[in-house]
C-alpha positions as CSV (number, residue, x, y, z in Angstrom):
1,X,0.0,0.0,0.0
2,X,1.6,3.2,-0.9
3,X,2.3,5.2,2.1
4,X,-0.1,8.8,2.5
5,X,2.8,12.0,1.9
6,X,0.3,14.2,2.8
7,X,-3.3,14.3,3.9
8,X,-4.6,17.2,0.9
9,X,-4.4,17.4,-2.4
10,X,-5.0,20.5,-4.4
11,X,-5.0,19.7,-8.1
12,X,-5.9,22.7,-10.3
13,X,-4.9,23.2,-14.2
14,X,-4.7,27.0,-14.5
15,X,-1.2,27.3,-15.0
16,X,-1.2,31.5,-15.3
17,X,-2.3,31.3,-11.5
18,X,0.6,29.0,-10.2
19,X,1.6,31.8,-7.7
20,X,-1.6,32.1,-6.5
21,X,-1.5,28.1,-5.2
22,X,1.9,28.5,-4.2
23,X,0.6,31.0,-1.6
24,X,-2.3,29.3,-0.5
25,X,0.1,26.1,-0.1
26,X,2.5,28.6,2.1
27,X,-0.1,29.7,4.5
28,X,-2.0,27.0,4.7
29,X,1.6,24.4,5.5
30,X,2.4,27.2,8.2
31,X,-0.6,26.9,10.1
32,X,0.4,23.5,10.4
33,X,-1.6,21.3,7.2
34,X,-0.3,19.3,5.0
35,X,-1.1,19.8,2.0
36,X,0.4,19.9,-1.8
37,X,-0.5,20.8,-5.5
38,X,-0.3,19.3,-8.6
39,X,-0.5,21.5,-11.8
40,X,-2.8,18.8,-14.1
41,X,-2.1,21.1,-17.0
42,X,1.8,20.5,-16.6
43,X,1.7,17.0,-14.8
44,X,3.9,18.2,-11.9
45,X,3.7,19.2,-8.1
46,X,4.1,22.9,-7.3
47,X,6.6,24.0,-4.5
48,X,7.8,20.3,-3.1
49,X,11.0,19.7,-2.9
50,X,11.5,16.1,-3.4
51,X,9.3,14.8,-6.5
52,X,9.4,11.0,-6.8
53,X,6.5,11.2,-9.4
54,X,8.0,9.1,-12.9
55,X,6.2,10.4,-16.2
56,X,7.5,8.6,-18.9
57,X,7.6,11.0,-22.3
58,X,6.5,14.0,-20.6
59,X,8.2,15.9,-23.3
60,X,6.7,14.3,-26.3
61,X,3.2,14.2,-24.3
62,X,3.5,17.4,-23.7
63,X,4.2,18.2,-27.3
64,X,1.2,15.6,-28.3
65,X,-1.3,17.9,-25.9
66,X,-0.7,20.8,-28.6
67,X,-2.4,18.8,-31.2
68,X,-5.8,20.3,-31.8
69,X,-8.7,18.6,-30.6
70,X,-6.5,15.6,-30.5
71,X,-4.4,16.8,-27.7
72,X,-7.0,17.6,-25.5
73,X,-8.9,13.7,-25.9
74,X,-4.8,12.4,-25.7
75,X,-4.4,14.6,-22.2
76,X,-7.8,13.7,-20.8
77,X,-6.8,9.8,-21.5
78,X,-3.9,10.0,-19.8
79,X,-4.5,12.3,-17.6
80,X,-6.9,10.1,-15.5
81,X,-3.9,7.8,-14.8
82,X,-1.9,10.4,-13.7
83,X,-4.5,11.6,-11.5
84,X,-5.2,8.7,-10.0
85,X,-2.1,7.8,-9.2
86,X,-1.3,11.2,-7.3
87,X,-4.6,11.1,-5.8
88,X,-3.9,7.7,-4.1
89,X,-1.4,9.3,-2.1
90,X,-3.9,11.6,0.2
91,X,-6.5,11.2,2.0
92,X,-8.7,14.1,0.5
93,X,-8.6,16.3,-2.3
94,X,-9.8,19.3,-3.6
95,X,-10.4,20.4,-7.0
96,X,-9.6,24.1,-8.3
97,X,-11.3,25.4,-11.0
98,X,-14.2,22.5,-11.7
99,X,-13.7,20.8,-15.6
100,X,-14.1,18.2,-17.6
101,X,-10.4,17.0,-17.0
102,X,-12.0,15.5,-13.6
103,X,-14.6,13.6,-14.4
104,X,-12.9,9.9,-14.6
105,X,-11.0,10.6,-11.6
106,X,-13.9,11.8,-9.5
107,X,-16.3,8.9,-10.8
108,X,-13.5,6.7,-9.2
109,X,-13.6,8.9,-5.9
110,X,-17.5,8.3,-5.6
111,X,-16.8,4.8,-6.2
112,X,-14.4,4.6,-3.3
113,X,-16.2,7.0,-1.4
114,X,-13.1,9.1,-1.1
115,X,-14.0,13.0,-0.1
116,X,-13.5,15.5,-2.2
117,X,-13.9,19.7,-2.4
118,X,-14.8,21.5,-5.6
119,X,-13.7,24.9,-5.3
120,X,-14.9,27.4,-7.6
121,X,-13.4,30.0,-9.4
122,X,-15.8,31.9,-11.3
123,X,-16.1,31.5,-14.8
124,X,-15.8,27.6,-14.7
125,X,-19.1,28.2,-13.0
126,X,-20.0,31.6,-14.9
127,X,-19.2,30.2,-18.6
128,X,-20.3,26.7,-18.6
129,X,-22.7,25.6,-21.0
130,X,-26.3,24.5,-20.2
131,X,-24.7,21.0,-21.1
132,X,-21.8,21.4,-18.8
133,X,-23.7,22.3,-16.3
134,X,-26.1,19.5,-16.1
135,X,-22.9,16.9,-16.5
136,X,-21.5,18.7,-13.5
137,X,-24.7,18.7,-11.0
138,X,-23.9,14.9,-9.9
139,X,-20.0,15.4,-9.4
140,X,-21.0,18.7,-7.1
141,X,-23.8,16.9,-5.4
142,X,-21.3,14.2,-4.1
143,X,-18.9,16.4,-3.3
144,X,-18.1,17.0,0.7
145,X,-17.4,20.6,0.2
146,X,-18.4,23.2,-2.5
147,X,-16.2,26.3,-1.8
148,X,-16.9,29.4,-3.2
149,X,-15.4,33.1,-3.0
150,X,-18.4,35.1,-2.6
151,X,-22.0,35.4,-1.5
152,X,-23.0,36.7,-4.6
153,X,-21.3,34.1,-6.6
154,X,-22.6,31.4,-3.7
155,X,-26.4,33.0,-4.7
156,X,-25.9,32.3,-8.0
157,X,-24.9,29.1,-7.9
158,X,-27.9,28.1,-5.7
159,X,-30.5,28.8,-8.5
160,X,-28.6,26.1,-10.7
161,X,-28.3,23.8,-7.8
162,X,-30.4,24.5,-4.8
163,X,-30.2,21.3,-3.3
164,X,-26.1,21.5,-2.1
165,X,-26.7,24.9,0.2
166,X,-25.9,22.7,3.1
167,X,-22.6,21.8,1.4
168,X,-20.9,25.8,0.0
169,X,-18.5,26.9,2.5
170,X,-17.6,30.4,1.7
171,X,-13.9,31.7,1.9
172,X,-11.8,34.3,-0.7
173,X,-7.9,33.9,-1.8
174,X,-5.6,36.2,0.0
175,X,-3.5,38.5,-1.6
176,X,0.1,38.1,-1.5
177,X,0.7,40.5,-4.2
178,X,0.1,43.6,-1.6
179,X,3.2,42.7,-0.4
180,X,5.2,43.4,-3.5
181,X,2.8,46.9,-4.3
182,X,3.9,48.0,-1.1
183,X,7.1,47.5,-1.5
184,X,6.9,49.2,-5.4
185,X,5.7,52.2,-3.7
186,X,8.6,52.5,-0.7
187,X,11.6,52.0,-3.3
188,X,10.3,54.0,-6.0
189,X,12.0,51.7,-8.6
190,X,10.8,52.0,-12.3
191,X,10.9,48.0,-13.7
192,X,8.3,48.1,-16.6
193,X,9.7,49.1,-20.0
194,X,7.3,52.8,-20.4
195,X,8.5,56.0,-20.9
196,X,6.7,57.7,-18.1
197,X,8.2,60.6,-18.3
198,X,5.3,62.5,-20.7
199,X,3.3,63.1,-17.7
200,X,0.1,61.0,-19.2
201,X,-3.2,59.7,-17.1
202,X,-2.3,56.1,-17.3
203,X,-5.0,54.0,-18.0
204,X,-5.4,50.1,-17.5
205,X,-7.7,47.9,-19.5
206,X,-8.4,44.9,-18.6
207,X,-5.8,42.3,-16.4
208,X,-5.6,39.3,-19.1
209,X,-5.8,38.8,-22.8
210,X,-9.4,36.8,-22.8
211,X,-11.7,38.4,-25.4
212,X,-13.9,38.1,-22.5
213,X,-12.4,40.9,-20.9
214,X,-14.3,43.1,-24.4
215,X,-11.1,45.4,-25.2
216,X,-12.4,46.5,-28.6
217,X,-15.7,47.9,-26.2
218,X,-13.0,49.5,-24.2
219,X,-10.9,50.5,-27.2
220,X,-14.3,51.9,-29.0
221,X,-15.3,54.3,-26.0
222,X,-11.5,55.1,-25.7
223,X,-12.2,56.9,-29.6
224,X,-15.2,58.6,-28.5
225,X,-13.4,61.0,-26.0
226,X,-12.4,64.5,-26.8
227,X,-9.2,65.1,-28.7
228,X,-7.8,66.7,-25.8
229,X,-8.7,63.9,-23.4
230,X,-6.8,61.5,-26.0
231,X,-3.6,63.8,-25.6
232,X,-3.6,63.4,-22.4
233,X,-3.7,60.1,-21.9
234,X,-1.6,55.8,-22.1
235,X,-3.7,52.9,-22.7
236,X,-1.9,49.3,-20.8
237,X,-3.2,46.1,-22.0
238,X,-1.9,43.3,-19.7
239,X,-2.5,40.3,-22.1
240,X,-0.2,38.3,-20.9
241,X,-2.4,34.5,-20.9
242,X,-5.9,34.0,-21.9
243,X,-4.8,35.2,-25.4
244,X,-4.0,34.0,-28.6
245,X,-1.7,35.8,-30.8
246,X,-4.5,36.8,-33.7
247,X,-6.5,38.3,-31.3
248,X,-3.6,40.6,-30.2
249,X,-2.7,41.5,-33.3
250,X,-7.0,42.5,-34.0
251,X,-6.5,44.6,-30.7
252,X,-3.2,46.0,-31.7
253,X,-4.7,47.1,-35.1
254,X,-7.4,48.5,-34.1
255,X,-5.3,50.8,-31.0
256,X,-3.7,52.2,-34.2
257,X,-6.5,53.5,-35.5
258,X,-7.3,54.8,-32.2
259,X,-4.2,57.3,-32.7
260,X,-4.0,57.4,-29.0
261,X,-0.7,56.2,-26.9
262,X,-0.8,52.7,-25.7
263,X,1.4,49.8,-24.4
264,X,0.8,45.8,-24.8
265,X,1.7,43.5,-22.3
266,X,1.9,39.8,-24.1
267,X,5.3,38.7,-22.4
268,X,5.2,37.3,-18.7
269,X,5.5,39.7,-16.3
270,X,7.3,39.4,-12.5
271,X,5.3,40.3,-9.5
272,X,7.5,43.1,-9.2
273,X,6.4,44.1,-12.4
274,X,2.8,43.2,-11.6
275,X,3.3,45.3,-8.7
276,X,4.6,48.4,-10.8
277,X,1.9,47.8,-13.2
278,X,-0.5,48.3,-10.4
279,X,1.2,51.3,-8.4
280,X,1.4,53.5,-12.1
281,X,-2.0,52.9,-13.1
282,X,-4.3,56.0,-12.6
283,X,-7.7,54.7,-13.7
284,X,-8.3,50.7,-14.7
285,X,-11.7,50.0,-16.5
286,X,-12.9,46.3,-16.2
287,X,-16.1,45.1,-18.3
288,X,-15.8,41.6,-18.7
289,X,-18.8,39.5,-19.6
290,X,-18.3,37.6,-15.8
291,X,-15.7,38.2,-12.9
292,X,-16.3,36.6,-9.8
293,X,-14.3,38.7,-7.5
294,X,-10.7,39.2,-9.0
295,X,-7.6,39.3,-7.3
296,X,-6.1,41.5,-9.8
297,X,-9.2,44.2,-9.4
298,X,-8.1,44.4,-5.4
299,X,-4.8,44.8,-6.1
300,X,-5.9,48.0,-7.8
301,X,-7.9,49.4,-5.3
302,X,-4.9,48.5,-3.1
303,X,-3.1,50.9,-4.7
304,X,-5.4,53.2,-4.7
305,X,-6.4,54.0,-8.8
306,X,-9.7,54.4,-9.7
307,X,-11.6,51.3,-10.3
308,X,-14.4,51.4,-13.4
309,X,-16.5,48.4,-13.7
310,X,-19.6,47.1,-15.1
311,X,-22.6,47.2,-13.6
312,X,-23.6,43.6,-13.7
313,X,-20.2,42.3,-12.6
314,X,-21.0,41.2,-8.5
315,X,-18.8,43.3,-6.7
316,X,-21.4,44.2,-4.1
317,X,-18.6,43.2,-1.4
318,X,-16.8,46.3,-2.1
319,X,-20.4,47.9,-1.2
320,X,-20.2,46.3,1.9
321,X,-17.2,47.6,2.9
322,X,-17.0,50.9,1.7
323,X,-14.7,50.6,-0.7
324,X,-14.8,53.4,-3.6
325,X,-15.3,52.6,-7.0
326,X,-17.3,53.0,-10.0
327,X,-20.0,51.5,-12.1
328,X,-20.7,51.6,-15.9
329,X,-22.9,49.8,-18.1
330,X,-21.4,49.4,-21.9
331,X,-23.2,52.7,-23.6
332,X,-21.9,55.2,-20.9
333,X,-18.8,53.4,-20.8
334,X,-17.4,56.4,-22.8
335,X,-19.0,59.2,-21.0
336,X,-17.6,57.7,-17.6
337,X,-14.1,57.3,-18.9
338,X,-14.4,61.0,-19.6
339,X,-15.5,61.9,-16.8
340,X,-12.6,59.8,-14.7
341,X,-10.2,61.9,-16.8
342,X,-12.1,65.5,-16.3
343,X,-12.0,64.5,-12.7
344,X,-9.0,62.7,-11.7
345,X,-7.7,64.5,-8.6
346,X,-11.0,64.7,-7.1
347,X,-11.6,60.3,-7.7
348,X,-8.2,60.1,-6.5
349,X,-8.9,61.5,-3.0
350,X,-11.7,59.6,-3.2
351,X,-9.6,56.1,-3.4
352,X,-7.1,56.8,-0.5
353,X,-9.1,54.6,2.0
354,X,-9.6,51.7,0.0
355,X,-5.7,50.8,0.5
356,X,-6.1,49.8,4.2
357,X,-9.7,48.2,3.1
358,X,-8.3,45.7,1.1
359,X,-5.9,44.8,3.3
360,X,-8.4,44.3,6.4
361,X,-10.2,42.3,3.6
362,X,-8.3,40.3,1.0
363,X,-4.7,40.1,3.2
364,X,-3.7,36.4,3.8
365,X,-3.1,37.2,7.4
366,X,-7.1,38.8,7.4
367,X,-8.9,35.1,5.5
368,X,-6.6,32.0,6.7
369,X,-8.4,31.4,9.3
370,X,-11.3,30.5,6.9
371,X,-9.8,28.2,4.6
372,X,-8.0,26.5,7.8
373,X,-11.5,25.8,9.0
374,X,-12.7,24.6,5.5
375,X,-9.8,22.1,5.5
376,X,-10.3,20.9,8.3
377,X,-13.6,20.0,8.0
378,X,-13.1,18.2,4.7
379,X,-10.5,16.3,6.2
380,X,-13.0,15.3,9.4
């Protein structure tokens, strides 16, 4: 019998968001769990140091998985294997971002009547299809746990499934990013490669490169404004995942049309770079379709730039804790970008308390405690 390492399991497949587990696996190891991560998407363990996992091929699997269509039925094949194997190892384990790449593995779990946690993200909730959905109702329903970020979101998901309330724990990721913008604002250190020197309201759009995130909407409002409001302003696009490289190349297009100055992000960037990114910005204007509640958003607020959002995005935790910000729908998105930049100074002084809000809400140290508690319980 192959002796238990640890007692949980995270496995999660959203590569992009590796430093995101890696603090969750840091806080949650020094309050005394044990507990480890295996990227599914890269078939490895995150932040262990000894690794005695043998994966035959891995390059030329790896290099199968970018086959289209065929990589995806190749990885899902031999992925269950994988799984299975890694899984064996733990007592529980808890899913990140819910997809089809668990099915197999959890139909085994029922089997054995091994527990399990599904924790959602957002959009692996938000943009499933009808079909999805329905496929996913009996792999939630025999879950132990369904953990979810928000109450809004956790609302949401109870008109799909009504019958699991007694199962959704509720519990946010910290933020260990706030770290880094602190220190970005203390040293005064200029990383990113801008020439800030022109003096220009800096304006974020956006925090990946999903068309989700609707930059030619942005882009379009962005062409509506007053000459002199153009002037005046520098467009960043973090597209740095999420993003394929036609679709930057539409985006890029169309910013040259625009005539007005801009930046794309499409490399990787450090967290001190993430850090600067968030410390320069003046104004960042998220509309995407569906956001549950995104680390990158707080991160702004945390550094105090002025947050413009749609008005169906569920961000009524901000409301809660009076944090200032802004709401939009998609035809005044042009007059309120306008009016951000007529009124900067004023939306500015407006922003200086959401620094130490954040922190009371979205700090590691502030929502442990929480998870600590969920964990436990699964593992009960």
């Amino acid at each position: 019998m192959t002796e238990k390492e640890s007692s949980i399991i995270i496995l999660f497949e959203v590569t992009h968001q590796t430093p995101l587990i890696q603090s969750l696996l840091t806080n949650m190891r020094q309050r005394g769990l044990s507990v480890d991560a295996w990227d599914a998407s890269l078939w490895k363990y995150v932040d262990k140091q000894t690794d005695n996992t043998k994966i035959y091929f891995r390059h030329l699997l790896h290099f199968l998985f970018r086959i289209p269509k065929a990589g995806t039925v190749i990885r899902r094949f031999l992925g269950y294997f994988v799984l299975k194997n890694i899984v064996a190892k733990y007592d529980v384990v808890d899913i990140h971002f819910f997809s089809p790449t668990y099915y197999q593995l959890l139909n085994q779990l029922i089997s054995q009547k091994k527990d399990y946690k599904i924790t959602v993200w957002g959009s692996d909730y938000y943009r499933a299809s009808h079909i999805q959905k329905n496929k996913q109702k009996y792999y939630y329903e025999n879950a132990k746990i369904i953990h979810i970020g928000t109450r809004e979101m956790r609302e949401d998901f109870l008109k799909y499934l009504p019958a699991v309330s007694k199962k959704i724990r509720l519990a946010r990721f910290g933020i260990s990013q706030l770290g880094y913008i602190d220190n970005c604002i203390n040293n005064n250190k200029t990383i990113l490669p801008l020439n800030l020197s022109q003096n220009k309201i800096i304006i974020t759009c956006g925090y990946n490169g999903s068309k989700g995130q609707q930059h030619e909407c942005i882009i379009n409002a962005m062409a509506n404004l007053r000459n002199d409001q153009k002037d005046r302003i520098l467009l960043l696009f973090p597209m740095t995942y999420g993003v394929s490289k036609g679709y930057i190349e539409k985006i890029r297009k169309q910013l040259l049309q625009s005539k007005i100055s801009h930046h794309i992000f499409s490399s990787f960037l450090s967290k001190e770079e993430n850090a600067e990114l968030r410390v320069v910005t003046d104004i960042v204007v998220n509309i995407q379709v569906t956001d549950a509640l995104s680390g990158s958003l707080q991160e702004h607020l945390y550094a105090e730039n002025i947050l413009l959002v749609g008005n169906w995005l569920p961000y009524q935790i901000f409301d809660e804790n009076g944090i200032f910000y802004l709401k939009t729908s998609i035809e005044n998105l042009g007059n309120n970008i306008s009016y951000c930049i007529d009124n900067l100074e004023m939306l500015k002084q407006r922003t200086k308390d959401n620094h130490i809000k954040i922190k009371k809400l979205s700090s590691w140290e502030s929502i442990s405690s929480s998870w600590v508690d969920i964990y436990n319980e699964l593992l009960s």
